[in-house]
PyMOL CGO cylinders between C-alpha atoms (Angstrom):
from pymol import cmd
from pymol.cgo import CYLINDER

trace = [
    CYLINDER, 0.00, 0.00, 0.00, 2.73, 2.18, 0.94, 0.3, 1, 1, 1, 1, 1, 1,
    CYLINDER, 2.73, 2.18, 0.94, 4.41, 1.84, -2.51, 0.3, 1, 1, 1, 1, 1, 1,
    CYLINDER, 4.41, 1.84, -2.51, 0.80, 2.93, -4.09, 0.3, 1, 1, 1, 1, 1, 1,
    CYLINDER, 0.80, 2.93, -4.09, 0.63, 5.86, -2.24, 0.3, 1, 1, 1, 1, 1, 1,
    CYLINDER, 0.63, 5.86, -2.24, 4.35, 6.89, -3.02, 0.3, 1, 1, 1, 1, 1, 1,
    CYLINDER, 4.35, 6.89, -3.02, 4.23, 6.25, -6.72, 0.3, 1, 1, 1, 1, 1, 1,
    CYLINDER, 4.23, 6.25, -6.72, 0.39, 8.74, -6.83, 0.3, 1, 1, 1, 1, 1, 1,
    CYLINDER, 0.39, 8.74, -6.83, 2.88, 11.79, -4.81, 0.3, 1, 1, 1, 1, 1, 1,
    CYLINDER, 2.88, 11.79, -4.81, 6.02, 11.01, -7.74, 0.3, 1, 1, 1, 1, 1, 1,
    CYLINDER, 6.02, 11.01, -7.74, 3.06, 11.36, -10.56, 0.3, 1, 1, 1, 1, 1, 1,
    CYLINDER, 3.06, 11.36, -10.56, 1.64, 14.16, -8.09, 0.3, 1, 1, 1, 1, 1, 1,
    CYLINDER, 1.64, 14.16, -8.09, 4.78, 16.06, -8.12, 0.3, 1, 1, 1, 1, 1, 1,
    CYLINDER, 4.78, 16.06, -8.12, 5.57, 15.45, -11.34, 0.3, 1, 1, 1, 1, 1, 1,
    CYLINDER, 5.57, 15.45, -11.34, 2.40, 16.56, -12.81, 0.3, 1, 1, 1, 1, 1, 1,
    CYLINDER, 2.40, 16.56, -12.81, 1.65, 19.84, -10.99, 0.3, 1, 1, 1, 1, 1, 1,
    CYLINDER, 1.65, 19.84, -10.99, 5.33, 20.82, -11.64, 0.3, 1, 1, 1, 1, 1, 1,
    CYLINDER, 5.33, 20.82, -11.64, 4.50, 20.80, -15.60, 0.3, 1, 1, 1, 1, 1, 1,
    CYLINDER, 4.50, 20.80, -15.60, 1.37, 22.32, -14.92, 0.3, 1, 1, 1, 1, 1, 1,
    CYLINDER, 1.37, 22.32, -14.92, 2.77, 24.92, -12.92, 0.3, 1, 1, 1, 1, 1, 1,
    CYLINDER, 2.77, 24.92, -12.92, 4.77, 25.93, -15.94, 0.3, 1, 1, 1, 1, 1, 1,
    CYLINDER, 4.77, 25.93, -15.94, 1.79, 27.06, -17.44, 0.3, 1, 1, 1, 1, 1, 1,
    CYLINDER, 1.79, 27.06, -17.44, 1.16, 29.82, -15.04, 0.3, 1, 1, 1, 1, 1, 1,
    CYLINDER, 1.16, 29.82, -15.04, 4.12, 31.71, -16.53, 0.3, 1, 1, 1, 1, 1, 1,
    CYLINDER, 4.12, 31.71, -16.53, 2.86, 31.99, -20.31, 0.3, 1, 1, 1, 1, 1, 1,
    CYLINDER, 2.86, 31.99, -20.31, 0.39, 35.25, -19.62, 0.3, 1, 1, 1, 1, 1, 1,
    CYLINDER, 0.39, 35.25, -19.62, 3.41, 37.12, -18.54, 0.3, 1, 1, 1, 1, 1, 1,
    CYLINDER, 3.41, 37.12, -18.54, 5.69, 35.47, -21.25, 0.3, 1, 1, 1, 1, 1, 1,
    CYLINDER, 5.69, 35.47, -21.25, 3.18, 37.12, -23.58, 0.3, 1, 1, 1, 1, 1, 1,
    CYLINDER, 3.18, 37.12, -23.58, 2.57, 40.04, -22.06, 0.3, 1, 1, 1, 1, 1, 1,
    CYLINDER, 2.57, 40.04, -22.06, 6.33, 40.58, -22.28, 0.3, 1, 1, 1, 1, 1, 1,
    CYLINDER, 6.33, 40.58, -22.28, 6.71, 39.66, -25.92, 0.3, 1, 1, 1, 1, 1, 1,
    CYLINDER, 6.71, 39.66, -25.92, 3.95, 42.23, -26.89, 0.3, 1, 1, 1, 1, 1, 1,
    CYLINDER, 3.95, 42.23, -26.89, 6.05, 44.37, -25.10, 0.3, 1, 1, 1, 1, 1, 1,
    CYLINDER, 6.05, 44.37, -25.10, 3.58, 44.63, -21.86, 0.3, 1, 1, 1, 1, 1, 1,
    CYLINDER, 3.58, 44.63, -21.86, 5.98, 45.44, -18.62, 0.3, 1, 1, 1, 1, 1, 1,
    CYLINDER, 5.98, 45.44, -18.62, 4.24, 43.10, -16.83, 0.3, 1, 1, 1, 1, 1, 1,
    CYLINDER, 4.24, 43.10, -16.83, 6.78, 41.56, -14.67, 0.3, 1, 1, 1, 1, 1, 1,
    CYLINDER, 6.78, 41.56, -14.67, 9.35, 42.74, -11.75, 0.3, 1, 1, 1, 1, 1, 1,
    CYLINDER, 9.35, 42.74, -11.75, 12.31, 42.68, -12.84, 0.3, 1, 1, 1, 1, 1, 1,
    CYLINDER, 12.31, 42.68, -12.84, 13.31, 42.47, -8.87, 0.3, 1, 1, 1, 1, 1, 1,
    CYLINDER, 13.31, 42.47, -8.87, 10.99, 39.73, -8.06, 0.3, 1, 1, 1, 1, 1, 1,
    CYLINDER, 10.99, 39.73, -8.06, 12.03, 37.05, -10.87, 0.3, 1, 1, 1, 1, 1, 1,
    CYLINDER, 12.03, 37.05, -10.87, 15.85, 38.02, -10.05, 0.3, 1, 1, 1, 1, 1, 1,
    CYLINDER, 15.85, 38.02, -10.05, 14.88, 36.90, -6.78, 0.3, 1, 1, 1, 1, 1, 1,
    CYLINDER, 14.88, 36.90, -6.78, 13.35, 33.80, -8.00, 0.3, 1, 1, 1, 1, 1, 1,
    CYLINDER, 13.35, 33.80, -8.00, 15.96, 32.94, -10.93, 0.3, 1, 1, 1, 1, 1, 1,
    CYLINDER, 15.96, 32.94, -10.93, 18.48, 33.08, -8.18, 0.3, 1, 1, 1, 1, 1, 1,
    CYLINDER, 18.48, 33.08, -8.18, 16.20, 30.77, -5.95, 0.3, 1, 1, 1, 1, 1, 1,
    CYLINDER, 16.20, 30.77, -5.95, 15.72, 28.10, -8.39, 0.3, 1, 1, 1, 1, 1, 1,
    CYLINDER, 15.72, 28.10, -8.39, 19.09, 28.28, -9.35, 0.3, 1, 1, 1, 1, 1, 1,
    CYLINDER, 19.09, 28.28, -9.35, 19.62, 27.36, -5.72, 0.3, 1, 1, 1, 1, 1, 1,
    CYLINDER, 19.62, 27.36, -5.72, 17.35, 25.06, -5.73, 0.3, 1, 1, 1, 1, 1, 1,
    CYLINDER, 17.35, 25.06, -5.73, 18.71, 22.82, -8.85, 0.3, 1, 1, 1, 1, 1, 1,
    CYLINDER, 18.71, 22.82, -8.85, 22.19, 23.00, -7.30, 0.3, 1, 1, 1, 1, 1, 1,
    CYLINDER, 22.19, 23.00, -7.30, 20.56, 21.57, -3.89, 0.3, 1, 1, 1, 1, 1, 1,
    CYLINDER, 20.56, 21.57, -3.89, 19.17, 19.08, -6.40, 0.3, 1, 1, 1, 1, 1, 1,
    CYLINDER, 19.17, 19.08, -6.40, 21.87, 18.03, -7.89, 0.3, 1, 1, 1, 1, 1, 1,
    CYLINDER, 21.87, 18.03, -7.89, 24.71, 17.68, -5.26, 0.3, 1, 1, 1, 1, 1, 1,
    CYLINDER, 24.71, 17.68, -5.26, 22.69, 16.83, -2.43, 0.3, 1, 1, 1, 1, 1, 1,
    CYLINDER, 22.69, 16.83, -2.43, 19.70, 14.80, -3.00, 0.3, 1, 1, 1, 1, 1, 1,
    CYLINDER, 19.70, 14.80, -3.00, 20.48, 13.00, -6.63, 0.3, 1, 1, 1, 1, 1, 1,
    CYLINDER, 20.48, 13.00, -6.63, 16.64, 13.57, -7.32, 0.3, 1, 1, 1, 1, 1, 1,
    CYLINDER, 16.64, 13.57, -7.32, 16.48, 13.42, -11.77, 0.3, 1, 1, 1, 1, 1, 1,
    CYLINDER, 16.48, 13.42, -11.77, 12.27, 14.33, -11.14, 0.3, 1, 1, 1, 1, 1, 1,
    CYLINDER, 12.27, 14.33, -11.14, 12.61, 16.94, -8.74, 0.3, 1, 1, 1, 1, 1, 1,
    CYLINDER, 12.61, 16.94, -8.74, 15.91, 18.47, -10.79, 0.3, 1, 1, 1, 1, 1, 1,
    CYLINDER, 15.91, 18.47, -10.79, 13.91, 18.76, -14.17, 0.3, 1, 1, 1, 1, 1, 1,
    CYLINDER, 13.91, 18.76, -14.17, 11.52, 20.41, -12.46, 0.3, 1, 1, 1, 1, 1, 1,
    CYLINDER, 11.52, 20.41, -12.46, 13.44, 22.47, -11.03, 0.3, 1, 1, 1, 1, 1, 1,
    CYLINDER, 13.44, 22.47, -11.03, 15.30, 23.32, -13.84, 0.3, 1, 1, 1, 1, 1, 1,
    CYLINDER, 15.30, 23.32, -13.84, 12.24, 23.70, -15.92, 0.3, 1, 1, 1, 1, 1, 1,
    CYLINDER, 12.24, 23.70, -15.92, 10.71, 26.60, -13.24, 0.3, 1, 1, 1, 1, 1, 1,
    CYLINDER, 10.71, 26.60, -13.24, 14.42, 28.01, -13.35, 0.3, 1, 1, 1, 1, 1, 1,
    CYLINDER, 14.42, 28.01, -13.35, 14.82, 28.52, -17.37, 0.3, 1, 1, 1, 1, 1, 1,
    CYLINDER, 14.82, 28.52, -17.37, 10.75, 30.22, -17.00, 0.3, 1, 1, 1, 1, 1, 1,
    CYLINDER, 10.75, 30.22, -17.00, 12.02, 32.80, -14.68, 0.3, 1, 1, 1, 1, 1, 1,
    CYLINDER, 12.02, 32.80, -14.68, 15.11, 33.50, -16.17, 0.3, 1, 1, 1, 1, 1, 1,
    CYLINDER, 15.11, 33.50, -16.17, 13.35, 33.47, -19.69, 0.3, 1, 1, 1, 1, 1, 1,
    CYLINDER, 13.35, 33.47, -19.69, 10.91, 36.09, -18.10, 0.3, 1, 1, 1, 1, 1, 1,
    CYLINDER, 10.91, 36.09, -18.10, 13.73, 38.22, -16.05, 0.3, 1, 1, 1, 1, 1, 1,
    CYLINDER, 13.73, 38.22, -16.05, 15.68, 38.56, -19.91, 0.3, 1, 1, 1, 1, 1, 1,
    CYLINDER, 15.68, 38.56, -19.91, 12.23, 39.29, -21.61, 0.3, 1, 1, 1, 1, 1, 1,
    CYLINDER, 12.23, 39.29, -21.61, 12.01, 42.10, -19.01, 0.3, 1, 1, 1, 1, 1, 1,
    CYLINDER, 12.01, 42.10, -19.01, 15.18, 43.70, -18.78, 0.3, 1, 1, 1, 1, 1, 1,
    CYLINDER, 15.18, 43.70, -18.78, 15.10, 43.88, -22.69, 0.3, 1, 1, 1, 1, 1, 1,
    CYLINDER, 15.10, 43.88, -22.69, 12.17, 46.18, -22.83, 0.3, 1, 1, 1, 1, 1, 1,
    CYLINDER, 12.17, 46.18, -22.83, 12.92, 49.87, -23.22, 0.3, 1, 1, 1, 1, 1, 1,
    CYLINDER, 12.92, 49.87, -23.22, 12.26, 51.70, -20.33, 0.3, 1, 1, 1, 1, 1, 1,
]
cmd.load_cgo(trace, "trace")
Protein backbone atom coordinates (compact mmCIF):
# COMPACT_ATOMS: atom_id res chain seq x y z
CA UNK A 1 0.00 0.00 0.00
CA UNK A 2 2.73 2.18 0.94
CA UNK A 3 4.41 1.84 -2.51
CA UNK A 4 0.80 2.93 -4.09
CA UNK A 5 0.63 5.86 -2.24
CA UNK A 6 4.35 6.89 -3.02
CA UNK A 7 4.23 6.25 -6.72
CA UNK A 8 0.39 8.74 -6.83
CA UNK A 9 2.88 11.79 -4.81
CA UNK A 10 6.02 11.01 -7.74
CA UNK A 11 3.06 11.36 -10.56
CA UNK A 12 1.64 14.16 -8.09
CA UNK A 13 4.78 16.06 -8.12
CA UNK A 14 5.57 15.45 -11.34
CA UNK A 15 2.40 16.56 -12.81
CA UNK A 16 1.65 19.84 -10.99
CA UNK A 17 5.33 20.82 -11.64
CA UNK A 18 4.50 20.80 -15.60
CA UNK A 19 1.37 22.32 -14.92
CA UNK A 20 2.77 24.92 -12.92
CA UNK A 21 4.77 25.93 -15.94
CA UNK A 22 1.79 27.06 -17.44
CA UNK A 23 1.16 29.82 -15.04
CA UNK A 24 4.12 31.71 -16.53
CA UNK A 25 2.86 31.99 -20.31
CA UNK A 26 0.39 35.25 -19.62
CA UNK A 27 3.41 37.12 -18.54
CA UNK A 28 5.69 35.47 -21.25
CA UNK A 29 3.18 37.12 -23.58
CA UNK A 30 2.57 40.04 -22.06
CA UNK A 31 6.33 40.58 -22.28
CA UNK A 32 6.71 39.66 -25.92
CA UNK A 33 3.95 42.23 -26.89
CA UNK A 34 6.05 44.37 -25.10
CA UNK A 35 3.58 44.63 -21.86
CA UNK A 36 5.98 45.44 -18.62
CA UNK A 37 4.24 43.10 -16.83
CA UNK A 38 6.78 41.56 -14.67
CA UNK A 39 9.35 42.74 -11.75
CA UNK A 40 12.31 42.68 -12.84
CA UNK A 41 13.31 42.47 -8.87
CA UNK A 42 10.99 39.73 -8.06
CA UNK A 43 12.03 37.05 -10.87
CA UNK A 44 15.85 38.02 -10.05
CA UNK A 45 14.88 36.90 -6.78
CA UNK A 46 13.35 33.80 -8.00
CA UNK A 47 15.96 32.94 -10.93
CA UNK A 48 18.48 33.08 -8.18
CA UNK A 49 16.20 30.77 -5.95
CA UNK A 50 15.72 28.10 -8.39
CA UNK A 51 19.09 28.28 -9.35
CA UNK A 52 19.62 27.36 -5.72
CA UNK A 53 17.35 25.06 -5.73
CA UNK A 54 18.71 22.82 -8.85
CA UNK A 55 22.19 23.00 -7.30
CA UNK A 56 20.56 21.57 -3.89
CA UNK A 57 19.17 19.08 -6.40
CA UNK A 58 21.87 18.03 -7.89
CA UNK A 59 24.71 17.68 -5.26
CA UNK A 60 22.69 16.83 -2.43
CA UNK A 61 19.70 14.80 -3.00
CA UNK A 62 20.48 13.00 -6.63
CA UNK A 63 16.64 13.57 -7.32
CA UNK A 64 16.48 13.42 -11.77
CA UNK A 65 12.27 14.33 -11.14
CA UNK A 66 12.61 16.94 -8.74
CA UNK A 67 15.91 18.47 -10.79
CA UNK A 68 13.91 18.76 -14.17
CA UNK A 69 11.52 20.41 -12.46
CA UNK A 70 13.44 22.47 -11.03
CA UNK A 71 15.30 23.32 -13.84
CA UNK A 72 12.24 23.70 -15.92
CA UNK A 73 10.71 26.60 -13.24
CA UNK A 74 14.42 28.01 -13.35
CA UNK A 75 14.82 28.52 -17.37
CA UNK A 76 10.75 30.22 -17.00
CA UNK A 77 12.02 32.80 -14.68
CA UNK A 78 15.11 33.50 -16.17
CA UNK A 79 13.35 33.47 -19.69
CA UNK A 80 10.91 36.09 -18.10
CA UNK A 81 13.73 38.22 -16.05
CA UNK A 82 15.68 38.56 -19.91
CA UNK A 83 12.23 39.29 -21.61
CA UNK A 84 12.01 42.10 -19.01
CA UNK A 85 15.18 43.70 -18.78
CA UNK A 86 15.10 43.88 -22.69
CA UNK A 87 12.17 46.18 -22.83
CA UNK A 88 12.92 49.87 -23.22
CA UNK A 89 12.26 51.70 -20.33
Amino acid sequence: MDHVIIQYIIYSYAFTGVVGLFGYVPTMIDLWHGKKSANAPSYLLWTLCGLIGLLYGIFILHDALYNVITFLHLFACAAILIMRVRLPK
